[in-house]
N, C-alpha and C positions, 0 to 999 in steps of 0.2 A: 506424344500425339500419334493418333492411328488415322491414317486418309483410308477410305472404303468408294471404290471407285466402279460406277457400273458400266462397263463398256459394251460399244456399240456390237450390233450382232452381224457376222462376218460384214458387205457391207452395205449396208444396211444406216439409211441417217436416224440418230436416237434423236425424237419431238419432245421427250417426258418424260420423268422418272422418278418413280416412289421406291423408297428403300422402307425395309421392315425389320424389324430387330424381335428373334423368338416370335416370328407372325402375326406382332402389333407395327401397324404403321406409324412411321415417325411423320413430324409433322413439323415443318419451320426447322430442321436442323441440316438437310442439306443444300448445297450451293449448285446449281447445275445437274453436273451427272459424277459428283465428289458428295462423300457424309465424312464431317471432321470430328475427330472423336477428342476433344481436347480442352481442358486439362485431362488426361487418362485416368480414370476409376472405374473401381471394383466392379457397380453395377453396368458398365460398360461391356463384360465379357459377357458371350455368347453367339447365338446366331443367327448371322444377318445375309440379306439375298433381296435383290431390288426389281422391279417390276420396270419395266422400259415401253415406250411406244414408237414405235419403230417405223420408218416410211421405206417405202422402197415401188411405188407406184399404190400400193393398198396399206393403207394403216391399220398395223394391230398391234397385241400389246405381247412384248415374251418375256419371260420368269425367268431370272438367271440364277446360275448355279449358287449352293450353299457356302457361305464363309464363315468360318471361324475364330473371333477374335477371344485371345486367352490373355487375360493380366496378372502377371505374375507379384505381389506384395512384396514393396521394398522394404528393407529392416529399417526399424525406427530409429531415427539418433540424433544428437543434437538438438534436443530439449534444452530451453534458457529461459527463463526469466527479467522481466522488467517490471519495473515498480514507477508510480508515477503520486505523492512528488520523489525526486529522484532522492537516493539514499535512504527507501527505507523508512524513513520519520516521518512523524505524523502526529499534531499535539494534540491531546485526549480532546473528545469530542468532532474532530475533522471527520474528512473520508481518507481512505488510499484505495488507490487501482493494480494489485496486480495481473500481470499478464503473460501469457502461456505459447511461447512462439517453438514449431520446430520445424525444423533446417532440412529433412531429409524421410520420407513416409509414404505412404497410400492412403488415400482416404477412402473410406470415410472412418476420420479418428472420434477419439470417443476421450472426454477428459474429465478428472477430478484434483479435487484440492485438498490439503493436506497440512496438518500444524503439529508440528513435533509435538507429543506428551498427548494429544489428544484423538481418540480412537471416533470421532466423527469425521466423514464428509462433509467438506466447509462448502463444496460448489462444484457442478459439473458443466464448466464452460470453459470455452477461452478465456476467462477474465472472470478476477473475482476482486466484486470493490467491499471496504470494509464502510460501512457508514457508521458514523459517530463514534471512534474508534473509544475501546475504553483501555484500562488497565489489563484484562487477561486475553487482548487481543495481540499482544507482545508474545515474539517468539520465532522462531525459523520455518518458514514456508516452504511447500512442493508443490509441484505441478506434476500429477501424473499421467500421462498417456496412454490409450489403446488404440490398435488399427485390427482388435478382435483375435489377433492370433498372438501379438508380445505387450507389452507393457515398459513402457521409457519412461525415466525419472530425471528430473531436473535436480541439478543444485538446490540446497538447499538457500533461503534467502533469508537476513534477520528483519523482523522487522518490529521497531521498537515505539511505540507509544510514549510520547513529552507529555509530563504531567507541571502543568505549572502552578507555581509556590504556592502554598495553603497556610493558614494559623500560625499564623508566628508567634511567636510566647519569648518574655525575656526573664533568666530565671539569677536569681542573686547569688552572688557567691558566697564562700563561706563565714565570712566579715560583713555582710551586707545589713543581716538585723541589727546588729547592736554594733557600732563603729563609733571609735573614739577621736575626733581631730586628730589631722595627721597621718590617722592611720589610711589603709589604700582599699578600695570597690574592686571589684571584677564584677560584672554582669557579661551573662550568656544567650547570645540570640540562636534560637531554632528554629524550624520550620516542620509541621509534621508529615507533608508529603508535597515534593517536588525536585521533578530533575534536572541533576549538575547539568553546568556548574551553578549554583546558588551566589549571589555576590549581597552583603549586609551592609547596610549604612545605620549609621548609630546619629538621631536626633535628640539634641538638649533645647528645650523650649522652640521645637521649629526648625533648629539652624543646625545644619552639618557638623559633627565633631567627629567623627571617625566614621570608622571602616573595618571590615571583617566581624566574625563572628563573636568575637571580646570585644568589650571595652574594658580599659581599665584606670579607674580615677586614682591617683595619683597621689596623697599626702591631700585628704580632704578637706576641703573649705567651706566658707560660706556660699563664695563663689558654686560651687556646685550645685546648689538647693536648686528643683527646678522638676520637669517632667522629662522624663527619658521614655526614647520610643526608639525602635528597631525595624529598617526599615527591608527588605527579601526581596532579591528580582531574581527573576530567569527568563533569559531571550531563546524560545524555544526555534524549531523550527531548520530547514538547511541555512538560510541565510541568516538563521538570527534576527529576523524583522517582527515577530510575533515576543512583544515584553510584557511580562508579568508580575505585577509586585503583589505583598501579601502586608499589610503596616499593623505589629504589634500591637496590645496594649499599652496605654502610659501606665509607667512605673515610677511614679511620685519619691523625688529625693529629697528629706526635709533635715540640713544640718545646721542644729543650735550649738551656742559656744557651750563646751563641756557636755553637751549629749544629743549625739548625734542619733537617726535611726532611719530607715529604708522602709516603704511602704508599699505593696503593687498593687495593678491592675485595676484603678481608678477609672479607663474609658476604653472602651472595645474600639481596633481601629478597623478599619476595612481591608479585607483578604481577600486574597488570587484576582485583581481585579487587572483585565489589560489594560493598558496603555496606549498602544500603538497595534 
């Protein structure tokens, strides 16, 4: 902060005082016979000289000497980053906020944004939100700085887009067409795009039988005939409150005595759909 104070003339009581900066009158910025220059910027330096009205039995008005105030640019640093929600993540479709804070400068600074791998300017602000974030919005962020004479760069920051579960498909193993009583099922549940961690539940007519990505039946029976479906979640999100499941196809089991065989994708179930 710079005070610019116009004093009285020898002595002489000051009634009023206009200050001027470069020979334009300021106007609403000083307090009394004080101009406060504060927060201190660039456009600040120059030269200033104040106009006084002075009593001393006859009122009139005297010009005082020139002053000059010089700002010298302090070097840039401690550029940092903040992301809101915190960590970074952000499930496909959401927003994110990041934000461009530095510690130590002159203003007036000047800012852009920056994504590893890609040679565009994302944004020239304090703050840059992603709206509806997709897939190729993933990646590590910068905040760049200018105060016109250096340039300051922040850490770089990752920030990663949750994609939740899609198309679940359950595919048979290598015994699955043609299986003799006895013999044993594998089926395999996938998903064709969503992020870990992925957790699978395996449905036989409705009801709970397993878990993870196989299942596998056992010395086949009768008992087995039925519809099987695969069931995909992922709880995306920092807290994990945002669930999403994706429910296979039924894959039709039909085991007769002495010939057995596997049939799929009888009913389309419903994908990526939240929950909570």
């Amino acid at each position: 902060m710079v005070t610019v104070r116009c004093q009285s003339w020898r002595n002489n009581m000051v009634t009023s005082v206009s200050f001027y900066h470069e020979g334009k009158k300021l106007e609403g910025l000083c307090d009394g016979t004080e101009l406060s220059l504060s927060p201190l910027q660039q456009h600040h330096r120059g030269n200033y000289h104040c106009e006084r009205r002075v009593s001393k039995g006859v009122s009139k008005w005297s010009v005082s000497k020139t002053v000059t105030v010089t700002v010298h640019r302090i070097p840039l640093s401690g550029v940092s980053l903040s992301v809101q929600p915190p960590g970074g993540q952000v499930t496909l479709g959401d927003s994110l906020v990041l934000s461009c804070e530095v510690a130590i400068g002159t203003c007036p600074l000047s800012f852009s944004w920056h994504r590893e791998g890609s040679g565009a300017v994302l944004g020239t602000g304090p703050h840059l939100e992603l709206h509806h974030a997709g897939d190729n919005d993933s990646g590590h962020y910068q905040c760049w700085v200018s105060d016109g004479d250096s340039v300051a760069k922040s850490d770089p920051l990752n920030v990663t887009v949750l994609v939740p579960v899609a198309n679940a498909t359950i595919t048979p193993g290598p015994l699955a067409h043609q299986v003799r009583a006895g013999d044993n099922v594998t089926l395999r549940c996938s998903v064709q795009v969503g992020s870990a961690p992925v957790t699978f539940t395996w449905l036989h007519n409705g009801q709970d039988v397993g878990q993870g990505p196989l299942l596998e039946l056992r010395d086949i029976s009768m008992g087995h005939s039925g519809t099987y479906q695969c069931m995909a979640t992922n709880q995306l999100g920092q807290d994990g409150h945002h669930v999403f499941q994706a429910l296979s196809p039924e894959l039709a089991l039909e085991v007769t005595p002495g010939s057995p065989w596997v049939t799929g994708g009888v009913t389309q179930g419903h994908q990526g759909v939240p929950v909570s």
